[in-house]
C-alpha positions, 0 to 999 in steps of 0.5 A: 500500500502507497503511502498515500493510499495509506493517509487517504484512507486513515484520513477518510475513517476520520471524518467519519469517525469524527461526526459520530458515524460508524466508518463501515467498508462500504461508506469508505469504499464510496466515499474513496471510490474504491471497491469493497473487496479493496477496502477491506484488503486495506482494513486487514493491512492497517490493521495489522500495521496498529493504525486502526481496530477493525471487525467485519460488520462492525466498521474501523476506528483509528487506533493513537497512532492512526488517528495522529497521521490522519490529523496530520494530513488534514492539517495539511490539506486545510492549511494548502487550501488557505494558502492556494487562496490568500497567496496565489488567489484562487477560489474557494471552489478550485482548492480541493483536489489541489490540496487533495495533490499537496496533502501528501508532499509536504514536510511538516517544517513547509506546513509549519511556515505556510500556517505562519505565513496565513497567522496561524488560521483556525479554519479553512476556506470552507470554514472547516477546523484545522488541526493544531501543530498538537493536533488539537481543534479550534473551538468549533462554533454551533451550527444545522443544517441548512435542511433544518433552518425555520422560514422567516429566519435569517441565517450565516453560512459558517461551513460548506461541505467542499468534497464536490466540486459541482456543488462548489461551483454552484454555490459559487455561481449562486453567491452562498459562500462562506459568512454570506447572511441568508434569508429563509423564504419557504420550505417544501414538505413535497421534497424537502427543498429550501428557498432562501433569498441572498442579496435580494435574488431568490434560490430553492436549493435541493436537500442534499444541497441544503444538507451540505451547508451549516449555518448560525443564526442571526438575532 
């Protein structure tokens, strides 16, 4: 196993384990776009490598050391992002699968710099945490779901859910970026979908799109 098949896939189990979901070989598979067959080939290595427990049927949780690499390659993938866009100006929605290259070539002295050179961020572009150097997490102020939100209240954006370019590029396109304040207009019971108003322009925006935007509200 490449070592960065390795950190891809430590770091796949982490998000899953860190929102309180059970990281089954199936939800990784599909989130890696791999299939079952190579994901468990995978689980039986790492776990005999001590970077996760693992028993069929019941899912993978990153051991110490496991869940210490996976936070180092998160910190590098949030911290290349912040950087590709305060130094090269890039957009929010173009970082990604830039980061997602970048995460795996950089010693930690470069990260170390590039996290001096932003003044120590505590979130990405995205508005998702970044790791401390002692792999500790900022504060994380409370949020829902966009597919939560009551009509009538005005909301922040405060995260997005980066892992799809297409959704990036319309949330882009739609001016809802990250802080941008919202307006709730009307929600359907028919297919879950919310209507929101953002600079005074009208947009209805599917549940899984509303599902992959938090936000807090505003008094």
């Amino acid at each position: 196993m490449s070592t960065i098949s390795k950190e891809n896939y430590l770091k796949a189990i982490f998000l899953h384990n860190r929102i309180g979901e059970n990281a089954s070989t199936s939800k990784v598979a599909n989130k890696l776009s791999v299939s079952n067959a190579a994901i468990s080939d995978m689980a039986k290595k790492l776990s005999q490598e001590g970077l996760i427990s693992y028993e069929k049927y019941r899912g993978m949780e990153l051991t110490a050391e496991g869940e210490k690499i996976a936070l180092r390659v998160l910190r590098r993938h949030r911290l290349w992002e912040s950087f590709l866009i305060k130094a090269l100006g890039m957009s929010w929605n173009e970082v990604h699968d830039e980061a997602e290259r970048l995460e795996h070539h950089s010693s930690d002295s470069l990260i170390d710099k590039i996290d001096e050179y932003l003044s120590f961020p505590d979130f990405d572009p995205h508005g998702e945490p970044i790791p401390k150097k002692n792999g500790t997490f900022p504060k994380i102020p409370k949020s829902i779901s966009l597919s939560e939100v009551q009509v009538g209240n005005t909301y922040q954006i405060i995260r997005v859910n980066d892992q799809n370019t297409e959704l990036m590029n319309y949330l882009t396109k739609n001016n809802l970026l990250l802080n941008s304040k919202l307006e709730v207009v009307d929600k359907l019971s028919f297919d879950n979908s919310v209507v929101v108003k953002v600079d005074n322009k009208k947009n209805s925006l599917s549940e899984k799109i509303s599902k992959s935007i938090f936000v807090k509200i505003l008094k």
